[in-house]
C-alpha positions as a Markdown table, in Angstrom:
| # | Residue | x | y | z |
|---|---|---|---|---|
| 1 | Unk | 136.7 | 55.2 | 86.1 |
| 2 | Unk | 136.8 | 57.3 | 89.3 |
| 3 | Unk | 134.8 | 59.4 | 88.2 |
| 4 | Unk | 131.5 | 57.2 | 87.2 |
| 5 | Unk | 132.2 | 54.7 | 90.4 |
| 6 | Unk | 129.6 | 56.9 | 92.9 |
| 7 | Unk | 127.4 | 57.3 | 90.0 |
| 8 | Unk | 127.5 | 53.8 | 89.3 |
| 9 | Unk | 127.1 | 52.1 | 92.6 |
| 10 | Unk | 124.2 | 55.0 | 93.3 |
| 11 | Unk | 122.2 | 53.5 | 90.2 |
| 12 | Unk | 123.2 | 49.7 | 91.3 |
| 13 | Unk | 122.1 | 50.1 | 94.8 |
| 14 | Unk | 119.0 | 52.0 | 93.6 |
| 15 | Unk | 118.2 | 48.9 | 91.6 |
| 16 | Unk | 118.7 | 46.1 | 94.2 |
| 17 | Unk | 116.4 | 48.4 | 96.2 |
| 18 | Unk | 113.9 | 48.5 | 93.7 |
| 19 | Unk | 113.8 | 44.4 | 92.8 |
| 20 | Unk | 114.4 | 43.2 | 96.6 |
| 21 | Unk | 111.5 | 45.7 | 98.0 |
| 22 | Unk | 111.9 | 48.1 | 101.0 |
| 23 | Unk | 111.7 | 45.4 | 103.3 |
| 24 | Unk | 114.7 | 43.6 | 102.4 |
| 25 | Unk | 117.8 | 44.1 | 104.3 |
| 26 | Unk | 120.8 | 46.0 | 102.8 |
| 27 | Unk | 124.1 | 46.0 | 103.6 |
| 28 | Unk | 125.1 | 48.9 | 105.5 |
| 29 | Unk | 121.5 | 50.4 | 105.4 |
| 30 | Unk | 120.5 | 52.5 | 108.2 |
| 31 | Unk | 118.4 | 51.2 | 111.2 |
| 32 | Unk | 115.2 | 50.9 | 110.5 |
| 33 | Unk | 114.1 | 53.3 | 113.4 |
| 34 | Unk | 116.6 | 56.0 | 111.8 |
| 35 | Unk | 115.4 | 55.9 | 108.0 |
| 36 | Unk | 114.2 | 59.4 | 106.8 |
| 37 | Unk | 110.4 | 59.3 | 106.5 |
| 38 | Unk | 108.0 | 60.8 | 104.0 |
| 39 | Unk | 105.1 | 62.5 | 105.7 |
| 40 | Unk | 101.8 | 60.8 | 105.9 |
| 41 | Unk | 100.1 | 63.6 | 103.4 |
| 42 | Unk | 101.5 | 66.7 | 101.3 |
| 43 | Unk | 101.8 | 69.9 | 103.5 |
| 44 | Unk | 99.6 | 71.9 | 100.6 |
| 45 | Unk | 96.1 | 71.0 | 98.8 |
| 46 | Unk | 97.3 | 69.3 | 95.5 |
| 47 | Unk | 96.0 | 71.4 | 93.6 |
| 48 | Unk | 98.4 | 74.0 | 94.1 |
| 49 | Unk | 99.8 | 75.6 | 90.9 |
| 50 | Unk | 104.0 | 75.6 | 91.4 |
| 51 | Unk | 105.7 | 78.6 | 90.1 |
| 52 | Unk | 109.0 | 79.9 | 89.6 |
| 53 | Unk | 110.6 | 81.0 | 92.8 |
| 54 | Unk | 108.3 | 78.3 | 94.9 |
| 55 | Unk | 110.5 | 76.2 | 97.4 |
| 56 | Unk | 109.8 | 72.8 | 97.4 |
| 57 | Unk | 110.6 | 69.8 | 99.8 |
| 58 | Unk | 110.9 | 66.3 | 98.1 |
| 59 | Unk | 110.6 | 62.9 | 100.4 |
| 60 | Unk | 111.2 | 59.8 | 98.4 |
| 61 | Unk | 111.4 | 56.5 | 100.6 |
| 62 | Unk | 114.2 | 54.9 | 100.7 |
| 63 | Unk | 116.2 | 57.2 | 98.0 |
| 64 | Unk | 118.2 | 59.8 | 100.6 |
| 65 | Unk | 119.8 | 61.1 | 97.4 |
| 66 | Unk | 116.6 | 62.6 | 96.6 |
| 67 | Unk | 115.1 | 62.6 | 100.4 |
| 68 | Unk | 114.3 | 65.7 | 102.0 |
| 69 | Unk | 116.3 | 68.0 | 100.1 |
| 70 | Unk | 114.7 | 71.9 | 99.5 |
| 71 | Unk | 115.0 | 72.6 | 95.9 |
| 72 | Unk | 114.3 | 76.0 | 94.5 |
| 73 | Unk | 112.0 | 76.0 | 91.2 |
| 74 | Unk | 114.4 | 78.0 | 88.9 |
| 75 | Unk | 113.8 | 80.9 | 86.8 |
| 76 | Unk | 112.1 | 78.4 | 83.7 |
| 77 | Unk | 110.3 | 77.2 | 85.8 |
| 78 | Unk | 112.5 | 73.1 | 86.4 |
| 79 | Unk | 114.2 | 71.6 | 89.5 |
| 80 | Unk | 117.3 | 69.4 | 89.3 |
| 81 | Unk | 117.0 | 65.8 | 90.8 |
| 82 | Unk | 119.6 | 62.9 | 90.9 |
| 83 | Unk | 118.0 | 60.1 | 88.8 |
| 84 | Unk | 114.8 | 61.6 | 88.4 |
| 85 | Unk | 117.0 | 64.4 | 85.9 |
| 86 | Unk | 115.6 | 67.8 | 85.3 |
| 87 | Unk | 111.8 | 68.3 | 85.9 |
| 88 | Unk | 109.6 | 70.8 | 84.5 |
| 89 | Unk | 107.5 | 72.1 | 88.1 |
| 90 | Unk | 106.4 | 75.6 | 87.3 |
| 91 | Unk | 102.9 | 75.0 | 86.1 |
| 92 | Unk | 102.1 | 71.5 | 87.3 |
| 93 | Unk | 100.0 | 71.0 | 90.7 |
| 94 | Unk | 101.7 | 69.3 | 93.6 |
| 95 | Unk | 99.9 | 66.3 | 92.8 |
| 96 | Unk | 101.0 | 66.1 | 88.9 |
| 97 | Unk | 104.3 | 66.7 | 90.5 |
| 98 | Unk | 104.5 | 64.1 | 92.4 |
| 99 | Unk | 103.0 | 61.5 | 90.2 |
| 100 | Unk | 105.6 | 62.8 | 87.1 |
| 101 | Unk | 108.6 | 62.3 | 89.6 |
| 102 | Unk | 107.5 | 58.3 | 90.7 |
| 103 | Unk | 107.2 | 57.7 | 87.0 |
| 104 | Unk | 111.0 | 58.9 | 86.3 |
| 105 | Unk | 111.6 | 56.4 | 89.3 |
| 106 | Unk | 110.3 | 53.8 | 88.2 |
| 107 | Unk | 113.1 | 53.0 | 86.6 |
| 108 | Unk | 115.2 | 52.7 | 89.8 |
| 109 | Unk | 112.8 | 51.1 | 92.2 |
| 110 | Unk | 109.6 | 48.9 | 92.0 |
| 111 | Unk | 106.9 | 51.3 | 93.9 |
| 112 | Unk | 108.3 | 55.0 | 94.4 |
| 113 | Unk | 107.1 | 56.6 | 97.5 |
| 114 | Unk | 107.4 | 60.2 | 97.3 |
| 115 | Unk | 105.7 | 63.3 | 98.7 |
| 116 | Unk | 106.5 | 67.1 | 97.8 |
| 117 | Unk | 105.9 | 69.8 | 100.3 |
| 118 | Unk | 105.6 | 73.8 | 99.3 |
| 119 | Unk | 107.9 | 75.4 | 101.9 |
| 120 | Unk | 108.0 | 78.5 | 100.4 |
| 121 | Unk | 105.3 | 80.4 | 98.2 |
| 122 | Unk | 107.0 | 82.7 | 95.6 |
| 123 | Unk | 105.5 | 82.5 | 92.6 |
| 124 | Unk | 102.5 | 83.8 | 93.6 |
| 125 | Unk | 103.0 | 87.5 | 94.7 |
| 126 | Unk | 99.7 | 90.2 | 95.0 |
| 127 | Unk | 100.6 | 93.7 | 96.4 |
| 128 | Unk | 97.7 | 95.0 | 99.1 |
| 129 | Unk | 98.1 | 99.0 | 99.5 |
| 130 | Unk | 95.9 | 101.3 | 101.1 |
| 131 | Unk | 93.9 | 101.3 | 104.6 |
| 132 | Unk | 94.5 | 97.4 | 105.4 |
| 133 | Unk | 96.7 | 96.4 | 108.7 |
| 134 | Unk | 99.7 | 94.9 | 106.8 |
| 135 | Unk | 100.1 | 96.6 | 103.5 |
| 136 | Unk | 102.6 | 95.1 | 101.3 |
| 137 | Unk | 103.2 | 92.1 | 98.8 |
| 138 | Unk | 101.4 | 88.8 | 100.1 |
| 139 | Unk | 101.9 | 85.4 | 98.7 |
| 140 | Unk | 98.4 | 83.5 | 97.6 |
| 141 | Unk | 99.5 | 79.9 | 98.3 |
| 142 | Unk | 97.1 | 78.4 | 95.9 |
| 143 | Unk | 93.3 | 79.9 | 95.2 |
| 144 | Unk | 92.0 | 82.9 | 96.9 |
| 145 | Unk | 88.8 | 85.2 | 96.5 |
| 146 | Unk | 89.3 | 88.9 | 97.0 |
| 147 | Unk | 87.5 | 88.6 | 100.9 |
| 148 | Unk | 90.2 | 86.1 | 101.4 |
| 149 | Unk | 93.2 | 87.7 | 100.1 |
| 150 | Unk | 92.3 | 90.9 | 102.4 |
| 151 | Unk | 92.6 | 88.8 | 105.2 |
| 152 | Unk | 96.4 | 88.2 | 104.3 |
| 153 | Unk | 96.4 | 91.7 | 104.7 |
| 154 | Unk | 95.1 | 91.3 | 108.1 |
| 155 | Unk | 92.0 | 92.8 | 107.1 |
| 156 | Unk | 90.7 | 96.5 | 106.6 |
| 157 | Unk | 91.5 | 99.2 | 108.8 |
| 158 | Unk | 88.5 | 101.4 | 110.3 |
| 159 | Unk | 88.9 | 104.1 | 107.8 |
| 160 | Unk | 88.9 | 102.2 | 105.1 |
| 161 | Unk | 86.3 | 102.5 | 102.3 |
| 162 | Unk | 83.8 | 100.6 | 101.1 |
| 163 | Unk | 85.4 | 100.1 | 98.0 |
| 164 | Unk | 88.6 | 98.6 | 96.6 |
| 165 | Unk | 90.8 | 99.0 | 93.2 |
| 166 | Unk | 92.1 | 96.0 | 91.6 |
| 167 | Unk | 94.3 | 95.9 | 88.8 |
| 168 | Unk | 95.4 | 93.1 | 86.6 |
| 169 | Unk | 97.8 | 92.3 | 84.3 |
| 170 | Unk | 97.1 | 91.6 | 80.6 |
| 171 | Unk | 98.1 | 88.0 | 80.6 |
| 172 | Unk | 95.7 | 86.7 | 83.1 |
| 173 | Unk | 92.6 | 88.1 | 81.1 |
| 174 | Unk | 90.2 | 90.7 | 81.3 |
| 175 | Unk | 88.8 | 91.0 | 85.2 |
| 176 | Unk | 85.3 | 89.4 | 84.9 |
| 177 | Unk | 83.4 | 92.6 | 86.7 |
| 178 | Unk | 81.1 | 94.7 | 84.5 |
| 179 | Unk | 83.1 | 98.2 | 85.6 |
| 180 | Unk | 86.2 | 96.2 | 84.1 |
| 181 | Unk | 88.3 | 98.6 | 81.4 |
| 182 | Unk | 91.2 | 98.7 | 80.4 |
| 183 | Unk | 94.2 | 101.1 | 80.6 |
| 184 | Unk | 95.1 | 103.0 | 77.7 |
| 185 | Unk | 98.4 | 101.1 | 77.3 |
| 186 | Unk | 96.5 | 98.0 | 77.0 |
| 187 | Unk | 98.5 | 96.2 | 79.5 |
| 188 | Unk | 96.0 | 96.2 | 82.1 |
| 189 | Unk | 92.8 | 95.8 | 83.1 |
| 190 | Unk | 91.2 | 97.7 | 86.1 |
| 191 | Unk | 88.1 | 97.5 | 87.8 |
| 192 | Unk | 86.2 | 98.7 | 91.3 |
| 193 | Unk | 84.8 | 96.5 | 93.7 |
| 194 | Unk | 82.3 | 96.9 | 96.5 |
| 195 | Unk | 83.4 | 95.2 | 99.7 |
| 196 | Unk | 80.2 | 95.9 | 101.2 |
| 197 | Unk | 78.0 | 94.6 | 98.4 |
| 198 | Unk | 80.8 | 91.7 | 98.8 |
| 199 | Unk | 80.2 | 90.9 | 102.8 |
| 200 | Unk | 76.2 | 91.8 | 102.7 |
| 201 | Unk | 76.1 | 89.1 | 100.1 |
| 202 | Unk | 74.3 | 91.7 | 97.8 |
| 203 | Unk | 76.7 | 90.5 | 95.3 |
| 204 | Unk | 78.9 | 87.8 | 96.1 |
| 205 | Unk | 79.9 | 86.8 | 92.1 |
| 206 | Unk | 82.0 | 90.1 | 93.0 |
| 207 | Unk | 84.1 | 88.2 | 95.1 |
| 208 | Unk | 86.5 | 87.0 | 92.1 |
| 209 | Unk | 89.1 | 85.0 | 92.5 |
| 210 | Unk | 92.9 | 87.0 | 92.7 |
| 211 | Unk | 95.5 | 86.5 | 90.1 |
| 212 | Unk | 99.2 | 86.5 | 90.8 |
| 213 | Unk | 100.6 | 90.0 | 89.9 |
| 214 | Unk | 97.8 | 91.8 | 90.8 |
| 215 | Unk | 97.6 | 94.7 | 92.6 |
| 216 | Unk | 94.7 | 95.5 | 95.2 |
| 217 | Unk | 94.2 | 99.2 | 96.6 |
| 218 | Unk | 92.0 | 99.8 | 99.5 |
| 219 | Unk | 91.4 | 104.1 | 99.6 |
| 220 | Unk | 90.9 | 105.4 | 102.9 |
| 221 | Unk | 86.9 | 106.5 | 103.2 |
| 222 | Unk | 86.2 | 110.1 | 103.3 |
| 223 | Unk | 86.0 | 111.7 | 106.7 |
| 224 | Unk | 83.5 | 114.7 | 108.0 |
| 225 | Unk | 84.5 | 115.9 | 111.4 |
| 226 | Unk | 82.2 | 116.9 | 114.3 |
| 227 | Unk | 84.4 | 118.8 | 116.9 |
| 228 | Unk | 82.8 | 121.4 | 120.0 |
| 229 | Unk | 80.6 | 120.7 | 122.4 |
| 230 | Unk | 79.1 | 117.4 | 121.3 |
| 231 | Unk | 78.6 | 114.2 | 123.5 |
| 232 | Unk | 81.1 | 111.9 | 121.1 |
| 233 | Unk | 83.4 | 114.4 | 118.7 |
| 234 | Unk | 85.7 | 112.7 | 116.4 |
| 235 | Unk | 86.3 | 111.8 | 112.6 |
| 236 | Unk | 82.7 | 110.3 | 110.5 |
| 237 | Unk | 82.8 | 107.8 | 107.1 |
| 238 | Unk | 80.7 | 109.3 | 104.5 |
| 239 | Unk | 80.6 | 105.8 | 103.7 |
| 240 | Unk | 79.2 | 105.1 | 100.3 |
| 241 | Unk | 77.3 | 108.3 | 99.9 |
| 242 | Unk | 78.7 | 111.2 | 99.0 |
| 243 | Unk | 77.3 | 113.8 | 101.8 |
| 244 | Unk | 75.7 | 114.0 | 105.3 |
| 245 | Unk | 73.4 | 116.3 | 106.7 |
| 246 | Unk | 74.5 | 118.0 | 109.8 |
| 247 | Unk | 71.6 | 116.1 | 111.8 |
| 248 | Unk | 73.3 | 113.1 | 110.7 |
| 249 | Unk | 76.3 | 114.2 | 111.8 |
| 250 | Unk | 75.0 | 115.0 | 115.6 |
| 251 | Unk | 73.0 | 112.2 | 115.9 |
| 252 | Unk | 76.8 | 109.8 | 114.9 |
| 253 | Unk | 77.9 | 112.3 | 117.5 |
| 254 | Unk | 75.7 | 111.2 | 120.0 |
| 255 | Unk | 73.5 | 114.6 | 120.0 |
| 256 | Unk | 74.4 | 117.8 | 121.7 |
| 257 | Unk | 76.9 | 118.0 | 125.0 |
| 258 | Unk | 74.4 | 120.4 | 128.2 |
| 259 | Unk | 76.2 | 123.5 | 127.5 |
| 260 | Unk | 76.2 | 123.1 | 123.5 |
| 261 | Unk | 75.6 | 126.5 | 121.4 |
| 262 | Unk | 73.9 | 125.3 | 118.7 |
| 263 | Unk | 72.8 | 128.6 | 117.3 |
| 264 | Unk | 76.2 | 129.4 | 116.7 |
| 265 | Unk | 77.3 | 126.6 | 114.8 |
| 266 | Unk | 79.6 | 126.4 | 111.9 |
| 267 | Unk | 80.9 | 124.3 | 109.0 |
| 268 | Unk | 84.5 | 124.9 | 108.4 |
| 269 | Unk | 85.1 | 124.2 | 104.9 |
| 270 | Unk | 88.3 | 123.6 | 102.5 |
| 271 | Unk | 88.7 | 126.2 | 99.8 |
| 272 | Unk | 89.0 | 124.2 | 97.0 |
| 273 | Unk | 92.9 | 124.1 | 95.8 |
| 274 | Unk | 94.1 | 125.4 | 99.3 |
| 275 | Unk | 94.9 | 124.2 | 102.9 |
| 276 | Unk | 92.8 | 127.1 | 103.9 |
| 277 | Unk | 89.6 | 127.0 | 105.2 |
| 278 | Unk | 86.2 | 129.4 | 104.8 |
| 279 | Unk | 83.6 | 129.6 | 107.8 |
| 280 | Unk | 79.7 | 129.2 | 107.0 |
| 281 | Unk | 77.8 | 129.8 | 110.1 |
| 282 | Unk | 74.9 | 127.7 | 110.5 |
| 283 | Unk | 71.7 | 127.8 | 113.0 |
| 284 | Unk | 71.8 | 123.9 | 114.3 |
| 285 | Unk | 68.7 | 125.4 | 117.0 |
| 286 | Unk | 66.1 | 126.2 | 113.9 |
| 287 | Unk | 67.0 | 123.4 | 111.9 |
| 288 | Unk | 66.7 | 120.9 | 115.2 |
| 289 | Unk | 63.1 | 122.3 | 116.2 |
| 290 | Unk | 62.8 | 121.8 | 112.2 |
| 291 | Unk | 62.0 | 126.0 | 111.3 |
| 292 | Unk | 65.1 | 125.8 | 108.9 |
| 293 | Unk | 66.0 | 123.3 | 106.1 |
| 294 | Unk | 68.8 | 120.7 | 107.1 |
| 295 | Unk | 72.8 | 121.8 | 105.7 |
| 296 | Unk | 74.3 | 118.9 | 103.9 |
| 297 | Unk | 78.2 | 118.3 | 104.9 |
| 298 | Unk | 80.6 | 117.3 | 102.1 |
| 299 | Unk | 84.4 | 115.3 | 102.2 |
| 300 | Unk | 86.4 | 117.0 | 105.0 |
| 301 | Unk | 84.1 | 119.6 | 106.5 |
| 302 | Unk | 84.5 | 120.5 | 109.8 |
| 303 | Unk | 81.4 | 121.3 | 112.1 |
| 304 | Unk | 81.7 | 122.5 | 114.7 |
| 305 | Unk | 79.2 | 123.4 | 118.1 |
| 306 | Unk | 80.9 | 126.0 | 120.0 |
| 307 | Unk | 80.3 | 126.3 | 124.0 |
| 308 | Unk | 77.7 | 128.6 | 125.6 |
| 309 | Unk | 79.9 | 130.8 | 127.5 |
| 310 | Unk | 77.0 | 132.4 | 129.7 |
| 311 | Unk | 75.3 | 128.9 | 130.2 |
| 312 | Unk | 78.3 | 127.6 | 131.1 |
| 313 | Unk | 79.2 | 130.5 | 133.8 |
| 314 | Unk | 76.1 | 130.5 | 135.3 |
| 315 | Unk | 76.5 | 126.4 | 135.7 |
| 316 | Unk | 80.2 | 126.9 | 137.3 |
| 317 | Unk | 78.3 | 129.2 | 139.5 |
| 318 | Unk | 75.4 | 126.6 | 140.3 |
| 319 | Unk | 77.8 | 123.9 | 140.6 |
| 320 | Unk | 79.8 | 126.4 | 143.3 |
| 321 | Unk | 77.3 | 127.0 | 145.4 |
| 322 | Unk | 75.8 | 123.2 | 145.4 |
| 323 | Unk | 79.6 | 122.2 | 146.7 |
| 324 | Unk | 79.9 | 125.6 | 149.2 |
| 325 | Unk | 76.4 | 124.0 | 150.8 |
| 326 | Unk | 77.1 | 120.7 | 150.9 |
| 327 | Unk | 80.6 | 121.6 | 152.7 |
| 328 | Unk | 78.4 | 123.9 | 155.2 |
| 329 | Unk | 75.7 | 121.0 | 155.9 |
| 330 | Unk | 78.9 | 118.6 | 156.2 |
| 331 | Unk | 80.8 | 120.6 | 158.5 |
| 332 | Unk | 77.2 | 121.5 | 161.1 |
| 333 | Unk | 76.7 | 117.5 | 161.0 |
């Protein structure tokens, strides 16, 4: 007998609850001002698909067995609650949840009130890898496009390309884009996506809705280099295409610096296979005045404007001689 006693007088009191209504004083209740509260409204969108790992939060008015108590959704997917028993969750929106647990209730107490929070996402894992700020594995807490799932990432980075990598496990289907194959294990389905076709809204159906498991790669974009005597030198995006003319290249670069050589250009360019490089001298002069065709820079090339040594000289020298006279004009005043 001592051991059903608790369970016993937990059922009983449940009952008298139940038939007397929540506004009916109890003996040795709490204050009214000090009972635990459900929340006026879930936490998460009811339509929230639990899953195994999740965390949930149960309030359930006037039952503090059940009240406010973080259950973890175990491995097959169930939770473990006094009266209520054991629950299948994994699967069922918050919503269903909530409504399956006043049923089982019902039994105890006349109108269950009872809310269920996600405080932990877990079931729901996507790894982001690649040129995005926070690479890693993100939780999708509930529905999310592609653009959307990104932004868990914290977006893309500045070198990142205009096109991402998605891959997808067998069991959520076949990813509905029209480059979708699959791998030759058969496990998998892979596919390439356009963020820019995405974000110009040249093809928005592209922006598919992300599946738990999946795994989203963002490649950094391929880089030409402009370095020498140029008004802005730095790193270029090829973007979607695969080359760029040099006069592309100057003109991203802000067109030539005063004392640019642009006769004596050159492209330095990987051997392929190697770390080396090879050096292909180009006239920039007779292809800017248009007398020679236009050089078209591929992935990683270098080009580079060198400095014209007597121009620059002879404009050290001018630049002397404006200061030495303004000194001597300074100094007579």
């Amino acid at each position: 007998m001592s051991v059903k006693f608790p369970i016993t007088l937990l059922v009983t009191s449940a009952i008298v609850s139940g038939v007397f209504g929540a506004d009916t004083p109890q003996s040795g209740s709490a204050p009214a001002g000090q009972q635990s509260k459900p929340p006026a409204a879930s936490s998460q969108s009811g339509d929230y698909v639990l899953g195994a790992n999740d965390q949930i939060t149960i309030w359930a008015l006037e039952l503090e067995e059940i009240s406010q108590k973080a259950l973890r959704i175990d491995a097959s997917g169930f939770i473990t609650l006094p009266l209520a028993g054991r629950v299948k969750a994994a699967g069922m929106t918050v919503a269903d949840l909530e409504r399956d647990i006043v049923q089982r209730l019902k039994k105890y107490q006349r109108n269950p009130q009872v809310t269920v929070s996600v405080t932990e996402f877990r079931s729901q894992p996507v790894s982001i890898f690649g040129a995005v700020n926070t690479p890693g594995v993100h939780h999708l807490e509930g529905k999310k496009t592609l653009i959307e799932t990104l932004a868990l990432a914290g977006g893309l980075k500045a070198d990142a390309g205009y096109s991402v990598k998605i891959t997808r496990r067998r069991e959520w289907g076949k990813l509905p884009l029209p480059n979708a194959i699959t791998d030759p294990s058969g496990e998998f389905s892979v596919a390439e996506v356009s963020v820019r076709e995405i974000t110009e809204a040249k093809n928005p159906e592209q922006n598919i809705l992300i599946m738990p498991q999946d795994v989203i790669s963002v490649p950094r974009a391929q880089m030409i280099y402009v370095m020498g005597e140029v008004m802005k030198a730095g790193a270029y995006t090829l973007g979607e295409a695969p080359n760029l003319s040099v006069l592309e290249a100057v003109s991203y670069a802000g067109g030539l610096a005063r004392l640019a050589s642009p006769q004596n250009a050159r492209i330095l360019r990987r051997k392929p296979g190697s770390e080396q490089r090879v050096e292909e001298a180009i006239n920039m002069k007779k292809i800017l005045d248009g007398s020679s065709p236009t050089v078209v820079l591929h992935a990683d090339d270098i080009l580079f404007i060198p400095l014209n040594k007597p121009k620059a000289v002879a404009m050290r020298a001018l630049d002397t001689a404006v200061n030495t006279g303004s000194s001597l004009i300074i100094f007579r005043r």
